[in-house]
NUBABA-774415 format. One record per atom (N, C-alpha, C): z, x, y; atom name; residue in one letter. Coordinates in nm, 3 decimals, padded with zeros to 5 digits, always signed. Each point is the difference from the previous one (the first is absolute). Layout:
<pts>
{{Z; X; Y}; 'CA'; 'a'}
...
</pts>
This chain:
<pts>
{{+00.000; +00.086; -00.116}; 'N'; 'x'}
{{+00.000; -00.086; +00.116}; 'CA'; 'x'}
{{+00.000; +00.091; +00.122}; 'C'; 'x'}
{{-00.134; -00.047; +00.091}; 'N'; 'x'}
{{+00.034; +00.144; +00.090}; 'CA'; 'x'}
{{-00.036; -00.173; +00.139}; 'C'; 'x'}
{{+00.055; +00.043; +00.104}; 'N'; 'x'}
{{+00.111; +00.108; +00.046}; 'CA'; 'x'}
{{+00.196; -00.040; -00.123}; 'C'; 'x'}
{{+00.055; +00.099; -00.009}; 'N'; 'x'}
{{+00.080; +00.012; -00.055}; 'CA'; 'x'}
{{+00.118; -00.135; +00.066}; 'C'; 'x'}
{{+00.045; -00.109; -00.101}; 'N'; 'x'}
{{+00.070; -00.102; +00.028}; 'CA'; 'x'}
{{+00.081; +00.011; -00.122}; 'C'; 'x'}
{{+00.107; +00.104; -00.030}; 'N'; 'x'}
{{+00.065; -00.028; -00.067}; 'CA'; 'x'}
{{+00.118; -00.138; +00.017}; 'C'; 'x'}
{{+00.025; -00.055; -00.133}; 'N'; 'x'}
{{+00.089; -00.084; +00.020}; 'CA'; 'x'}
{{-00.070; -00.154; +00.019}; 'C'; 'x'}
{{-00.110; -00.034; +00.002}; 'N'; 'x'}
{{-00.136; -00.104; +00.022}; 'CA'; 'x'}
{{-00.015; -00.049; -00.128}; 'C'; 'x'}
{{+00.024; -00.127; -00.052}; 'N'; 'x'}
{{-00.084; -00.089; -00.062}; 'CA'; 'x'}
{{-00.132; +00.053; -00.033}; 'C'; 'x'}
{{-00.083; +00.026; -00.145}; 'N'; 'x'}
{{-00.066; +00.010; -00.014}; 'CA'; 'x'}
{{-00.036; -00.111; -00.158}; 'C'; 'x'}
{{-00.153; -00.060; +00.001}; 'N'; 'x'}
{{+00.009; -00.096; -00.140}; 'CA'; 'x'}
{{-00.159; +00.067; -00.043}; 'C'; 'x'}
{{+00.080; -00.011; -00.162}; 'N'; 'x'}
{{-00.141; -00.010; -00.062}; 'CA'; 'x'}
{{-00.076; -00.174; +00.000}; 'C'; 'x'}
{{-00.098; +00.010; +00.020}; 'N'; 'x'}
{{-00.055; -00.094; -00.016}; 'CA'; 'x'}
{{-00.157; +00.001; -00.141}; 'C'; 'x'}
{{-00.034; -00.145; -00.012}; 'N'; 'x'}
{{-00.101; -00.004; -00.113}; 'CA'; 'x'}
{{-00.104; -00.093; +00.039}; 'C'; 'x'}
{{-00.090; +00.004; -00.015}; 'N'; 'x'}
{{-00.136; -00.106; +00.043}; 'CA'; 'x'}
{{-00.016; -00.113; -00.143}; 'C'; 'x'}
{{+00.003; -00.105; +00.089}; 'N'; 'x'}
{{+00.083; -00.064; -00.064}; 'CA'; 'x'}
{{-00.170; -00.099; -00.005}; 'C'; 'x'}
{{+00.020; -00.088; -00.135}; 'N'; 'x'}
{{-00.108; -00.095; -00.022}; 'CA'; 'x'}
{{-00.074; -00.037; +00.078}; 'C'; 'x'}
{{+00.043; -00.045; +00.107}; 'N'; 'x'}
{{-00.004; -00.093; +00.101}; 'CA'; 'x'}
{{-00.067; +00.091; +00.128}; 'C'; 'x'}
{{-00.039; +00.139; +00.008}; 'N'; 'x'}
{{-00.035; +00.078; +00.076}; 'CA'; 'x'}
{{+00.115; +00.067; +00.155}; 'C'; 'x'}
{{+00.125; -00.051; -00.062}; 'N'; 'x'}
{{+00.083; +00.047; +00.083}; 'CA'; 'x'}
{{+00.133; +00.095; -00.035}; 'C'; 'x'}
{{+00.018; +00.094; +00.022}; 'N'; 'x'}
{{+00.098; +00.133; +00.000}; 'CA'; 'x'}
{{+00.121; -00.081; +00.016}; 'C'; 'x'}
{{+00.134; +00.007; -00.148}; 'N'; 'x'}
{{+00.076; -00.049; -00.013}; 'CA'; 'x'}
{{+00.127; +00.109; -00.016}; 'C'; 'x'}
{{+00.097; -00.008; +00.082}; 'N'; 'x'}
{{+00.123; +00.060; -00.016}; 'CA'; 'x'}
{{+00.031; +00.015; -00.144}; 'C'; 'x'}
{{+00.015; +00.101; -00.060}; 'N'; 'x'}
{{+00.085; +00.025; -00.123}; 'CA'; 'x'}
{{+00.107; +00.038; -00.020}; 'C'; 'x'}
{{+00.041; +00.100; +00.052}; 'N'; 'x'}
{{+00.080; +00.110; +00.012}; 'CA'; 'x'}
{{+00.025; +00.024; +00.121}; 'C'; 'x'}
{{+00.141; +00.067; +00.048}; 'N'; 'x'}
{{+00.016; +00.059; +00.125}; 'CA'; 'x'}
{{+00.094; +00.127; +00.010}; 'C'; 'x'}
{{-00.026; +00.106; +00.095}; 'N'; 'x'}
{{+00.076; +00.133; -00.042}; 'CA'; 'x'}
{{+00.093; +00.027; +00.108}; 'C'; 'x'}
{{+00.034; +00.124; +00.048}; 'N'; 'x'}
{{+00.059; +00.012; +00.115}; 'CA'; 'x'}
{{-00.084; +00.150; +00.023}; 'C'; 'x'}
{{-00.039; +00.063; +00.098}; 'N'; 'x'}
{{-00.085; +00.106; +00.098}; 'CA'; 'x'}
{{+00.092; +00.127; -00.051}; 'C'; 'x'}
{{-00.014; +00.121; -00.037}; 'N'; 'x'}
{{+00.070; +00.070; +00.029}; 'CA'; 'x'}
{{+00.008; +00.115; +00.060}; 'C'; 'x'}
{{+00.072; +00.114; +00.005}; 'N'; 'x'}
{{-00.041; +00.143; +00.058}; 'CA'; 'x'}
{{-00.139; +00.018; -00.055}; 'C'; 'x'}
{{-00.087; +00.033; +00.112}; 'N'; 'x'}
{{-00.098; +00.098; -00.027}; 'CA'; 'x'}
{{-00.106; -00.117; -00.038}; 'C'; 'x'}
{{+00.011; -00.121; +00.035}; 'N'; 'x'}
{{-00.099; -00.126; +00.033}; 'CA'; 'x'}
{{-00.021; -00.029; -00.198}; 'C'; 'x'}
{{+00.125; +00.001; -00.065}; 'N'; 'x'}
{{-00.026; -00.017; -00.139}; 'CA'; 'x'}
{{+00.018; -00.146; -00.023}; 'C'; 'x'}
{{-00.034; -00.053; -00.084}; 'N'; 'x'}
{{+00.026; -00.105; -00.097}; 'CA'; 'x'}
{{-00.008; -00.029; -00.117}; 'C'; 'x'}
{{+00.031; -00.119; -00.090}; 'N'; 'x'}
{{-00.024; +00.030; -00.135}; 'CA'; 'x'}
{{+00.001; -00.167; -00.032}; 'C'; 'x'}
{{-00.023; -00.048; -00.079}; 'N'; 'x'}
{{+00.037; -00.138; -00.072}; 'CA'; 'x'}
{{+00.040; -00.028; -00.188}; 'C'; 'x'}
{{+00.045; -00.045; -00.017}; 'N'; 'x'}
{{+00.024; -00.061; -00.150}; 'CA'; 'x'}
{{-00.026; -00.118; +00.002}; 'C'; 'x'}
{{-00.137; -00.027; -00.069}; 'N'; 'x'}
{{-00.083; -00.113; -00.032}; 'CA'; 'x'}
{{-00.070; -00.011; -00.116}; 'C'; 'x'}
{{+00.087; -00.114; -00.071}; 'N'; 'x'}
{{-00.078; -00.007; -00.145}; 'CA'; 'x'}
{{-00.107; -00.097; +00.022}; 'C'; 'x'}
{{-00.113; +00.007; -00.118}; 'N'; 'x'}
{{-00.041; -00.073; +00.019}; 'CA'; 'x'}
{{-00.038; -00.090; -00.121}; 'C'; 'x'}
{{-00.104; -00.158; +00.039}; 'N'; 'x'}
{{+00.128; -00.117; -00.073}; 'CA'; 'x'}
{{-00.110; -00.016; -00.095}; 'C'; 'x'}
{{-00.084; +00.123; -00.026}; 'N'; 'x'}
{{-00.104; -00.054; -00.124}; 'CA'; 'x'}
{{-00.150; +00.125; -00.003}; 'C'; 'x'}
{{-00.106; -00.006; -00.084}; 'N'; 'x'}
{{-00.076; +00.070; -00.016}; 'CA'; 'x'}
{{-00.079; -00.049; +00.084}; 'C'; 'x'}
{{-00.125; +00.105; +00.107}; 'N'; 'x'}
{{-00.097; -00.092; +00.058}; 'CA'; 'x'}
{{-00.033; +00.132; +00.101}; 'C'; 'x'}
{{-00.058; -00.054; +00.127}; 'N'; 'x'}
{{-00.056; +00.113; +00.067}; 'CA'; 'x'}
{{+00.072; -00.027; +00.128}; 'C'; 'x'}
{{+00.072; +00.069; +00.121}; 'N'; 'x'}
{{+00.071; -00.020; +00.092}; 'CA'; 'x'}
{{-00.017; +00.071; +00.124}; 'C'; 'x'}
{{-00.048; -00.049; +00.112}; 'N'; 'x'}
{{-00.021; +00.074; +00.132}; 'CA'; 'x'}
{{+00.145; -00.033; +00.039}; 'C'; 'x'}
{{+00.019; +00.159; +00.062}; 'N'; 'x'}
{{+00.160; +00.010; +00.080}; 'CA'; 'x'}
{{-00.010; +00.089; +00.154}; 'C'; 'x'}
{{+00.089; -00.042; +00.045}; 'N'; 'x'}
{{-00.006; +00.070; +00.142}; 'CA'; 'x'}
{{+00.144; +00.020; +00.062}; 'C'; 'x'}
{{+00.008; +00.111; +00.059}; 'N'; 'x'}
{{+00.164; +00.014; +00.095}; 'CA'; 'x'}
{{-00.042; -00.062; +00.136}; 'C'; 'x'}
{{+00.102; -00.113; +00.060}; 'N'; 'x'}
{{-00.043; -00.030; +00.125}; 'CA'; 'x'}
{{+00.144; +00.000; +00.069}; 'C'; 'x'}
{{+00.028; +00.064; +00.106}; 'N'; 'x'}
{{+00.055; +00.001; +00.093}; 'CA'; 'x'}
{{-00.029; -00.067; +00.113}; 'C'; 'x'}
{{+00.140; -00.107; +00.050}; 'N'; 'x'}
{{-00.043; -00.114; +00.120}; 'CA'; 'x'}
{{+00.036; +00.080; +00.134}; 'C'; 'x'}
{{-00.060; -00.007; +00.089}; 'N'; 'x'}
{{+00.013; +00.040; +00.163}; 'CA'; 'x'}
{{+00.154; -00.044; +00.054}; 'C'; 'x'}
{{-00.009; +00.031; +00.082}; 'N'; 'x'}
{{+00.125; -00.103; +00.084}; 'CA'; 'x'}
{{-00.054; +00.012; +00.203}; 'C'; 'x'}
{{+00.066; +00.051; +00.087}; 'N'; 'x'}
{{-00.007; -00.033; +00.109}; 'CA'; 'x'}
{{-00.068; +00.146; +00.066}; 'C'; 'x'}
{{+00.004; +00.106; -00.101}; 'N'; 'x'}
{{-00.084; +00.140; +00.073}; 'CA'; 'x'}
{{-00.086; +00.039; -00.110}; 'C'; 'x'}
{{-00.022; -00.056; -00.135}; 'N'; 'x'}
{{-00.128; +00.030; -00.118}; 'CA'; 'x'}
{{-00.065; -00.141; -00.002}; 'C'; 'x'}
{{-00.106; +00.034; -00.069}; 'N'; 'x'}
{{-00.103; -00.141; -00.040}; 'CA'; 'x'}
{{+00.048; -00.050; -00.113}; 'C'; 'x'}
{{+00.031; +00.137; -00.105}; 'N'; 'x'}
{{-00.015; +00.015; -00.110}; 'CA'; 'x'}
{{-00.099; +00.053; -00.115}; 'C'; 'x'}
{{-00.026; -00.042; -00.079}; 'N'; 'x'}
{{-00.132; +00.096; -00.090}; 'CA'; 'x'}
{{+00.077; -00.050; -00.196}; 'C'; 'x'}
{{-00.142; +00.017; -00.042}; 'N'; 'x'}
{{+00.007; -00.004; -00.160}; 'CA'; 'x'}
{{-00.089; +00.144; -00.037}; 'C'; 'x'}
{{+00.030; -00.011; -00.088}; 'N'; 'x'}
{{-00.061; +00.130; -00.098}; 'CA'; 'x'}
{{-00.162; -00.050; -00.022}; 'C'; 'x'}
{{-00.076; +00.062; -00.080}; 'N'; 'x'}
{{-00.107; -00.006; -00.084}; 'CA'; 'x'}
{{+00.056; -00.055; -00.120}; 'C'; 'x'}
{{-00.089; -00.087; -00.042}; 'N'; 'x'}
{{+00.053; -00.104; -00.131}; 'CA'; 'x'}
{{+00.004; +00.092; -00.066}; 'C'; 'x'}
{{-00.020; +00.027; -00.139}; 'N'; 'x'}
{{+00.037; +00.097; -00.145}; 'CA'; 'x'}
{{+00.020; -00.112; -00.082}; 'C'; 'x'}
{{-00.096; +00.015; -00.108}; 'N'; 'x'}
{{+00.011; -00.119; -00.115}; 'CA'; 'x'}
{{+00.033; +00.073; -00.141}; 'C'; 'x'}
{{+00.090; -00.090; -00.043}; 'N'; 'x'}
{{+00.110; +00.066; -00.094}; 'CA'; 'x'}
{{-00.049; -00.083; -00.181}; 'C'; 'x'}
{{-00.035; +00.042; -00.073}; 'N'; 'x'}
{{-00.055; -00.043; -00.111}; 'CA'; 'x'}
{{+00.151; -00.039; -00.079}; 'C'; 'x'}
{{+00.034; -00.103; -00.067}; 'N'; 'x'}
{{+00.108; +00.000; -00.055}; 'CA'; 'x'}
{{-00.064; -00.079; -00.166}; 'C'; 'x'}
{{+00.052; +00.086; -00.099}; 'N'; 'x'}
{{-00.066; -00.037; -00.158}; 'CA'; 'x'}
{{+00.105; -00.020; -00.081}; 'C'; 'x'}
{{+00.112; -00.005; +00.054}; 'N'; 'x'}
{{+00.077; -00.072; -00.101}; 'CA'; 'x'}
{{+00.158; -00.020; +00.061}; 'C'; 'x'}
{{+00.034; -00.127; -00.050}; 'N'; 'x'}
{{+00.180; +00.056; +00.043}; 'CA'; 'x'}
{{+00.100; +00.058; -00.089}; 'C'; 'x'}
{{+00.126; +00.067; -00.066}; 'N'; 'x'}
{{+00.056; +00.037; -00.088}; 'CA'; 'x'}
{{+00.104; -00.106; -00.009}; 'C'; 'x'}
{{+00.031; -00.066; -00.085}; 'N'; 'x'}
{{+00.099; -00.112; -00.030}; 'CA'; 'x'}
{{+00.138; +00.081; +00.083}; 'C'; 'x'}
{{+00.071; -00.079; +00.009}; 'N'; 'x'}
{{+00.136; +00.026; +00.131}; 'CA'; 'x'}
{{+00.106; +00.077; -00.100}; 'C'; 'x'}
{{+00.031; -00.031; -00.157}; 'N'; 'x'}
{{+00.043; +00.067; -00.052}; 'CA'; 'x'}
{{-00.031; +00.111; -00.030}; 'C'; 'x'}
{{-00.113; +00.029; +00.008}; 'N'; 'x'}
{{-00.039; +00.165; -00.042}; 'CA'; 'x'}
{{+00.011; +00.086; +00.123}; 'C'; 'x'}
{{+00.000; -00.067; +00.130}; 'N'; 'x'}
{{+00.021; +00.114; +00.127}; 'CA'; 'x'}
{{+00.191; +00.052; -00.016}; 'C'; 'x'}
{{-00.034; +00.116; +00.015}; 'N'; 'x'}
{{+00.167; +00.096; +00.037}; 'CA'; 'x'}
{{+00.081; -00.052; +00.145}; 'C'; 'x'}
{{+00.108; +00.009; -00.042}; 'N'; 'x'}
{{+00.083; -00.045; +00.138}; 'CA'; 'x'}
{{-00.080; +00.094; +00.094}; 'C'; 'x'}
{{+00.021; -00.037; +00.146}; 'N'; 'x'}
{{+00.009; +00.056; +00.122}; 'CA'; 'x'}
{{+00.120; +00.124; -00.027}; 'C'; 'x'}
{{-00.004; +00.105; +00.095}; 'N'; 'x'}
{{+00.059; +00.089; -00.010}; 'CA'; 'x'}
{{+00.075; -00.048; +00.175}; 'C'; 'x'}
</pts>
């Protein structure tokens, strides 16, 4: 995220059926304009995603370049390992 807003709301979003970019996920900004998300997802299929950050009263705001994410299978919930 440039200019650097640590501490900022940031969401993944997904293009959604309907031709409109849907909130999924949301992170928090960090040192050094980082972010990250944990987002499962709810089945096999093909998925456009994007990071969008909202403006407020001195940015516009801005989204990323989509990136489409191929997903081929899910692993049943019992076979994933705890979280650490």
């Amino acid at each position: 995220v440039a200019p650097d807003h640590i501490g900022h709301v940031i969401y993944l979003q997904s293009l959604g059926s309907d031709g409109a970019w849907h909130n999924v996920e949301a992170g928090i900004v960090g040192p050094g304009s980082t972010y990250s998300f944990n987002y499962s997802f709810g089945g096999a299929g093909t998925f456009q995603l994007r990071a969008r950050i909202y403006g407020g009263p001195e940015n516009l705001g801005a989204a990323s370049p989509s990136v489409t994410v191929a997903v081929s299978g899910v692993a049943p919930i019992a076979t994933l390992t705890p979280a650490s």
